[in-house]
C-alpha positions as CSV (number, residue, x, y, z in Angstrom):
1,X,-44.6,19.2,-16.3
2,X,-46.1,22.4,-15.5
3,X,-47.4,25.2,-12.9
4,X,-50.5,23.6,-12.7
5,X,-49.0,19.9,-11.9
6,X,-46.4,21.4,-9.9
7,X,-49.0,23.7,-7.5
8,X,-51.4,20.1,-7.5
9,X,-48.1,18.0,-6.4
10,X,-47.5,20.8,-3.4
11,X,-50.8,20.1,-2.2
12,X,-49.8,16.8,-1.3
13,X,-48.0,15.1,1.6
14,X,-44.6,13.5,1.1
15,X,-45.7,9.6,0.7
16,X,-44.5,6.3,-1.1
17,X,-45.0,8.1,-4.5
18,X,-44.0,11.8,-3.9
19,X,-40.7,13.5,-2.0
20,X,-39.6,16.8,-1.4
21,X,-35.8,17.9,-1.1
22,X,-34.5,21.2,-1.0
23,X,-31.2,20.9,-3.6
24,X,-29.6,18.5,-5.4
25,X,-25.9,18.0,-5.2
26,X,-24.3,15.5,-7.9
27,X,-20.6,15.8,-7.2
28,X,-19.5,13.0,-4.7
29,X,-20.5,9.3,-5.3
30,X,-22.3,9.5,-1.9
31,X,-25.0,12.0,-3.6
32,X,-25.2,10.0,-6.6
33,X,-26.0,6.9,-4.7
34,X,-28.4,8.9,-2.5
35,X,-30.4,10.1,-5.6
36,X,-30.2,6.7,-7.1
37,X,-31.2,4.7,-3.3
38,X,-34.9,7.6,-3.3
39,X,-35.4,6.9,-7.4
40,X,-35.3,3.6,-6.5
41,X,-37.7,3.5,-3.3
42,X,-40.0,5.4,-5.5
43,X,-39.9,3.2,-8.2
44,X,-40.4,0.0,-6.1
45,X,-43.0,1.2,-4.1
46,X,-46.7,0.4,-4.9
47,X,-48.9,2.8,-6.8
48,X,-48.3,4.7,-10.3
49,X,-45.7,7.5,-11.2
50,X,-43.7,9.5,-8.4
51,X,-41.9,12.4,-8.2
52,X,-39.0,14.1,-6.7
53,X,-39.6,17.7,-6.2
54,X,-36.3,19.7,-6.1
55,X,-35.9,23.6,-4.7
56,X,-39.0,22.4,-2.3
57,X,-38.4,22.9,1.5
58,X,-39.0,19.4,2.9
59,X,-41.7,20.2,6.1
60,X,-43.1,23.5,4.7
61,X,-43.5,22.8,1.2
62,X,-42.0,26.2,0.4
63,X,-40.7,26.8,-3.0
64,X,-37.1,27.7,-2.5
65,X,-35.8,26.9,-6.3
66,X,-32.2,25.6,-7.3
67,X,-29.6,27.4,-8.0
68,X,-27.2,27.2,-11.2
69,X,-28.8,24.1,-12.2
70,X,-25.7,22.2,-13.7
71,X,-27.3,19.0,-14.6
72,X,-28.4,17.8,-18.1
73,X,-31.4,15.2,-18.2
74,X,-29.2,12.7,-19.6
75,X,-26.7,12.6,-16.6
76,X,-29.1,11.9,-14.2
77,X,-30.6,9.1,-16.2
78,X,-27.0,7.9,-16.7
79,X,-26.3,8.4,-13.0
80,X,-29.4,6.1,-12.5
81,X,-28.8,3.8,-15.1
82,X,-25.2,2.6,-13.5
83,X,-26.0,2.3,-9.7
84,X,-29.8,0.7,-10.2
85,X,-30.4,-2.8,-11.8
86,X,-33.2,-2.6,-13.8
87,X,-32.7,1.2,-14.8
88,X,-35.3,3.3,-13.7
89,X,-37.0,5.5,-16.2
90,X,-37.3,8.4,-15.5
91,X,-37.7,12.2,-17.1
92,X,-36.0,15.8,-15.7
93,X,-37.8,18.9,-16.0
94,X,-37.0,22.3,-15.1
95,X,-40.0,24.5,-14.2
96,X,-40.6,27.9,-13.4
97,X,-43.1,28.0,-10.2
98,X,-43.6,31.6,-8.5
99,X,-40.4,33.1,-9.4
100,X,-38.3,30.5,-8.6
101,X,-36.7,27.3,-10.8
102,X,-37.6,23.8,-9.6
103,X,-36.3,20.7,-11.0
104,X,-38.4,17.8,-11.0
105,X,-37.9,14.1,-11.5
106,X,-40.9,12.2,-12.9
107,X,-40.4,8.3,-11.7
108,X,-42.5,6.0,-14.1
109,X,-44.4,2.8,-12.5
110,X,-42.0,0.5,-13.7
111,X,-43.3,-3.3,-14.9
112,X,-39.6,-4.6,-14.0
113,X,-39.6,-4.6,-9.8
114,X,-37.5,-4.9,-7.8
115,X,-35.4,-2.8,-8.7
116,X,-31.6,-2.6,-6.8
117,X,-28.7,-0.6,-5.7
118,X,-25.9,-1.8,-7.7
119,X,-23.3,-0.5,-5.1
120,X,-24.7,-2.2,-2.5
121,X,-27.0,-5.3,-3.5
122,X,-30.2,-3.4,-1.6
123,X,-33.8,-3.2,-2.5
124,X,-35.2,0.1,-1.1
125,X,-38.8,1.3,-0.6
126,X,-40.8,4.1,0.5
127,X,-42.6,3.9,4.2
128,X,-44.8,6.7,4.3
129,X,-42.2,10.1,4.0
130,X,-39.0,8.1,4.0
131,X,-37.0,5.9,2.4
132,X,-35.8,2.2,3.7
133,X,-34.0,-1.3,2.9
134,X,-37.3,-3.3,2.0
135,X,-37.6,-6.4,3.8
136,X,-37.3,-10.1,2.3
137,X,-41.0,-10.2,2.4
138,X,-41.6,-7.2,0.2
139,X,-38.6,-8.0,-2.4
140,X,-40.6,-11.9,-2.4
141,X,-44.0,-9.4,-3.4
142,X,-42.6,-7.3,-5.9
143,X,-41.1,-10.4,-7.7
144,X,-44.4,-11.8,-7.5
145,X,-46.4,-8.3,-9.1
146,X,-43.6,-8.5,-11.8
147,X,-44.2,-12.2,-13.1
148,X,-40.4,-13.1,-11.8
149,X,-41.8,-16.0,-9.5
150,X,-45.1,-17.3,-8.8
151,X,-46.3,-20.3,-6.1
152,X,-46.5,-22.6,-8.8
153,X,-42.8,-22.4,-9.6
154,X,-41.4,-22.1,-5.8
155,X,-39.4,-25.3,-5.4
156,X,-40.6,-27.0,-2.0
157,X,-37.1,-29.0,-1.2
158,X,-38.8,-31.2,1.6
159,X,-42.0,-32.2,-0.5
160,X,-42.0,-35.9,-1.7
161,X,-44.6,-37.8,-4.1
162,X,-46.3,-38.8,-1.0
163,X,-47.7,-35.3,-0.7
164,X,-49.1,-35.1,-4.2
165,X,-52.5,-35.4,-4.4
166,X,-52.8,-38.3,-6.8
167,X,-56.4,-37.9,-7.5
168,X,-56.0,-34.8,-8.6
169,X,-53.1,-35.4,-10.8
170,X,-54.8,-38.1,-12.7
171,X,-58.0,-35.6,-13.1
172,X,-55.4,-33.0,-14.4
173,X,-53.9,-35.2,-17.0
174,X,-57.3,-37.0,-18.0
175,X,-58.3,-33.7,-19.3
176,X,-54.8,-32.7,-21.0
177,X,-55.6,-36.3,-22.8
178,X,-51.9,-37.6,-21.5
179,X,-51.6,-40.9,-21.3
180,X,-50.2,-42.2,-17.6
181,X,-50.0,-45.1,-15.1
């Protein structure tokens, strides 16, 4: 991460992908999950990498910086990697941008939606600017992108052999050369 990426990402409304927040406290559980719930949203939302922009005033964009930045890379991944199943992967870097320090968290599309709240059992997601419980329909989506389900192995538990289409079952076997009755 640099000036350059950092002055590009400023340019840009908050969205699914990108969030703004002004500090970033880490000393009560409550702010760990609430880092953890917007990693998440970001990482389950649709499009590529995403980024949390720390020392950012959220409406103006302003560059505010953080203070005494406490926090090594590592704890936040670890932070991540206990409330969020999958683990989100992510990368911290601290930047100078016009005389102030900004910590940024890069998001990375992940292959391994939907990812969860441990704490909690919820699937969040970015709507627009802010952050929400994704709805059954979206979870059944993003277990689709990922390969976790597809129609094909859905279990119907009212379908019977009556509503097999037994023409087309025999033309599917003819041509796998299985034998059948």
């Amino acid at each position: 991460m640099d000036a350059d990426r950092i002055k590009q990402l400023l340019r840009r409304e908050e969205g699914p992908k990108l969030d703004f927040k002004a500090t970033l406290q880490l000393n009560t559980e409550g702010e760990k999950k609430e880092l953890t719930k917007d990693v998440i949203a970001i990482a389950n939302s649709r499009g590529g990498r995403g980024y949390i922009l720390y020392g950012v005033e959220d409406k103006t964009k302003r560059p505010t910086g953080i203070e005494h930045w406490n926090y090594q890379e590592e704890q936040i991944q670890q932070i991540i990697y206990n409330r969020s199943d999958p683990p989100v992967p992510v990368t911290v870097d601290i930047q100078e941008y016009q005389g102030v320090m900004l910590a940024v968290i890069t998001i990375f599309k992940s292959q391994h939606k939907p990812h969860q709240m441990l704490q909690n059992g919820a699937f969040y997601i970015r709507r627009g600017s802010t952050t929400d419980i994704a709805r059954r329909s979206e979870i059944a989506g993003m277990m689709q992108e990922s390969g976790l389900f597809t129609y094909e192995t859905v279990p119907l538990p009212r379908a019977t052999m009556e509503d097999l289409d037994q023409d087309l079952l025999h033309s599917y076997f003819s041509k796998l050369q299985v034998a059948g009755e």
